[in-house]
NUBA-917665 format. One line per 5 residues: number of its first residue (from 1); their letters; for each residue x, y, z of C-alpha. Coordinates in pm, 1 decimal. Each point is the difference from the previous one (the first is absolute). Layout:
NUM> A> X/Y/Z  ... .
***
This chain:
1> XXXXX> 8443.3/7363.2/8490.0  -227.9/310.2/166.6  -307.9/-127.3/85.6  -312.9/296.2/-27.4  -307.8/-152.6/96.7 .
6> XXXXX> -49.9/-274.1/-264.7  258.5/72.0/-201.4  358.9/-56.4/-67.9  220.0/234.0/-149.4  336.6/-208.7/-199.6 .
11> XXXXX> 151.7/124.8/-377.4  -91.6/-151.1/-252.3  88.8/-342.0/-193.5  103.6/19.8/-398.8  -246.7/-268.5/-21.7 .
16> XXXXX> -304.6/195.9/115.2  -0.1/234.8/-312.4  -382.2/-61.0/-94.3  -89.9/107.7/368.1  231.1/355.5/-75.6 .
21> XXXXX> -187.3/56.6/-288.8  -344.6/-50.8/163.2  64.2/263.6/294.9  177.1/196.4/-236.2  -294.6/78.5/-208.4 .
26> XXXXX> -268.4/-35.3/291.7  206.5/316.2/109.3  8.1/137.8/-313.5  -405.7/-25.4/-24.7  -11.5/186.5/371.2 .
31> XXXXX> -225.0/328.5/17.7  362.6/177.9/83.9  236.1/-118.9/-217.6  -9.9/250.5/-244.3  163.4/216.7/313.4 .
36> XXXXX> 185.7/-326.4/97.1  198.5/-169.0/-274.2  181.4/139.9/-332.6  -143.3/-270.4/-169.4  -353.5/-65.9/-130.1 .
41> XXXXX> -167.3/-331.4/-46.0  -0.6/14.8/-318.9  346.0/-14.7/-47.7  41.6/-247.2/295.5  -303.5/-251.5/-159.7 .
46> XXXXX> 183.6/11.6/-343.6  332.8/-135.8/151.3  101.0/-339.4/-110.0  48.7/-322.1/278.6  358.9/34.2/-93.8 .
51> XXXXX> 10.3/415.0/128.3  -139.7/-182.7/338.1  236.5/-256.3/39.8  271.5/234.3/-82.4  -151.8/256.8/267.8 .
56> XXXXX> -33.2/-333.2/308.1  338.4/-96.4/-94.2  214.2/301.0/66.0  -272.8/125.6/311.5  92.7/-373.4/113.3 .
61> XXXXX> 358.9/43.1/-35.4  30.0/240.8/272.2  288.7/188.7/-118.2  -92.1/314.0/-196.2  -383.0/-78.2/86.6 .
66> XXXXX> -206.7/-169.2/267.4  -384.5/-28.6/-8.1  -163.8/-72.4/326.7  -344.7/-123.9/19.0  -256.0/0.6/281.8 .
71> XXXXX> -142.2/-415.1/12.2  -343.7/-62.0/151.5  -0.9/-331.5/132.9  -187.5/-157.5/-338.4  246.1/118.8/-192.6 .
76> XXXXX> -190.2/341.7/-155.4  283.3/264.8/-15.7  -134.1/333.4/131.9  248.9/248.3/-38.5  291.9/59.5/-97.7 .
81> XXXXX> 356.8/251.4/-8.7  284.6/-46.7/-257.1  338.1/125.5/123.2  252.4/142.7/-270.8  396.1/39.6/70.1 .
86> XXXXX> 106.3/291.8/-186.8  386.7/127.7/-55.8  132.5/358.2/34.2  65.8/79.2/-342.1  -268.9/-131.2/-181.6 .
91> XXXXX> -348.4/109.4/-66.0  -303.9/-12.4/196.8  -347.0/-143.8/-180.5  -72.5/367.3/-79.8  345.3/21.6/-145.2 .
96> XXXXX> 147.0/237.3/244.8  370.1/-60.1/151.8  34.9/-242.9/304.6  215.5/204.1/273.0  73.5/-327.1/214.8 .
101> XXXXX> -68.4/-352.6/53.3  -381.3/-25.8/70.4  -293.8/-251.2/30.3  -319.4/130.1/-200.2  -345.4/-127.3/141.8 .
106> XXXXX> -223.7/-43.2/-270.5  -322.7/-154.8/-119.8  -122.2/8.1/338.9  -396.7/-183.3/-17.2  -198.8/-114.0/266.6 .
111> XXXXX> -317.5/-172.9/-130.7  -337.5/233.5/172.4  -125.2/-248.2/178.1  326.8/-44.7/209.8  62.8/356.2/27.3 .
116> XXXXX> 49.2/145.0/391.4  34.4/-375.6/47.7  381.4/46.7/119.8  141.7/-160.8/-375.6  138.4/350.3/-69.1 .
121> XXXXX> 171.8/26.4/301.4  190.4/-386.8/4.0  52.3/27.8/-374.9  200.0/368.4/43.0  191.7/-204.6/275.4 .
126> XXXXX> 107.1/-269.0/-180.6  64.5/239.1/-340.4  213.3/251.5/241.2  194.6/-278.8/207.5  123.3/-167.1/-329.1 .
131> XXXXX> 111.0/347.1/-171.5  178.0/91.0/307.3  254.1/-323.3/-3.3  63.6/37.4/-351.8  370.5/145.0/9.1 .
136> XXXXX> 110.4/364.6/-7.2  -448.4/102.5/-24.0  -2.3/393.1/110.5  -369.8/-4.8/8.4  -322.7/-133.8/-72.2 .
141> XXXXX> -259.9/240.1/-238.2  -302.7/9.1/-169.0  -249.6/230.3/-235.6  -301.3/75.7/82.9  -266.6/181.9/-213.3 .
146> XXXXX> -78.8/309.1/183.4  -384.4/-92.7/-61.5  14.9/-278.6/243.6  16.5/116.7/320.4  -98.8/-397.3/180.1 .
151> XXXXX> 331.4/-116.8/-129.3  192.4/285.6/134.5  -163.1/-23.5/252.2  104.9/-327.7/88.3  344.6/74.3/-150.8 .
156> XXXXX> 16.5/252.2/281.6  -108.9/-165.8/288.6  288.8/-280.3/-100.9  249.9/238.5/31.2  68.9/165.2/-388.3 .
161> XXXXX> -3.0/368.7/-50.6  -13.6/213.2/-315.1  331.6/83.3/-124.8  -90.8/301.0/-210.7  58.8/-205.3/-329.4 .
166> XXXXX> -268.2/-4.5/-215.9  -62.3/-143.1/-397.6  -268.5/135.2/-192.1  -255.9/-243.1/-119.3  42.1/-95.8/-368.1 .
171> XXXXX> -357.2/-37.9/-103.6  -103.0/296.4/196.8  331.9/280.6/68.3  -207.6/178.9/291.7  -31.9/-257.1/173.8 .
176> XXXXX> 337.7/-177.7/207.2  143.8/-334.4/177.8  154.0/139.0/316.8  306.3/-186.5/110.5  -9.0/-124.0/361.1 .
181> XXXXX> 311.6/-174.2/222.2  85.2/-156.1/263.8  365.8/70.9/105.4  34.5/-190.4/351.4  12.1/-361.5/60.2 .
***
């Protein structure tokens, strides 16, 4: 495990599934998320226990998924990074072709109070380290909305840079998710 301060960064267990959906829609709730996540609380709130258990199970698994969490040391979860395998061939989660074997960083969530705290930073590490030893990965990506300049900030300063891909927003066409990579191991 990374240690960051007073935390510990692991995946997740398919047992932990009520602790998922808590961070899930504390993020959701965030002043940013609108900018942040595809998906409203709402929509997230009005999921059943079963959609959560579903959701810990395969992010347990570790195969197609992997959720990483940073731990503080009583057990509070304060951030967290999901890592999604995806095949050439296939479709993206904007429904656009997949050129090669890729991991996809997404619902990336550091609660405010741990924020600049280093969490970021030892959760990316962990998230990038496992995508990179699953077989035949190309590279590592990630959206970001082009309205939030702190994450690409720190998307930046890890090593990612814009690709030129971009998907229009579907609630708002003028507005895009950039695509960012990281190529190198």
């Amino acid at each position: 495990m990374n240690q960051v301060s007073r935390h510990a960064v692991r995946p997740i267990r398919a047992d932990e599934w009520p602790k998922v959906k808590e961070l899930r829609l504390s993020s959701l709730q965030d002043p940013v998320a609108p900018i942040a996540f595809l998906e409203t609380y709402e929509k997230a709130a009005a999921e059943p226990d079963s959609f959560w258990q579903e959701r810990a199970k395969k992010a347990a698994d570790g195969t197609r998924v992997r959720q990483f969490v940073a731990e503080g040391t009583d057990g509070t979860w304060n951030g967290s990074v999901t890592v999604l395998i995806e095949d050439a061939d296939s479709d993206d989660v904007f429904g656009g072709p997949i050129q090669k074997r890729q991991a996809h960083l997404a619902g990336v969530y550091v609660r405010p109070d741990h924020r600049g705290s280093g969490v970021i930073d030892a959760l990316f590490g962990a998230a990038v380290e496992w995508a990179w030893s699953v077989p035949d990965v190309a590279r590592v990506r990630l959206y970001v909305h082009e309205d939030n300049a702190r994450a690409e900030s720190f998307y930046r300063r890890y090593g990612f840079v814009r690709s030129g891909e971009t998907v229009p927003m579907k609630d708002d066409p003028s507005k895009v998710e950039r695509e960012m990579v990281l190529e190198e191991r």
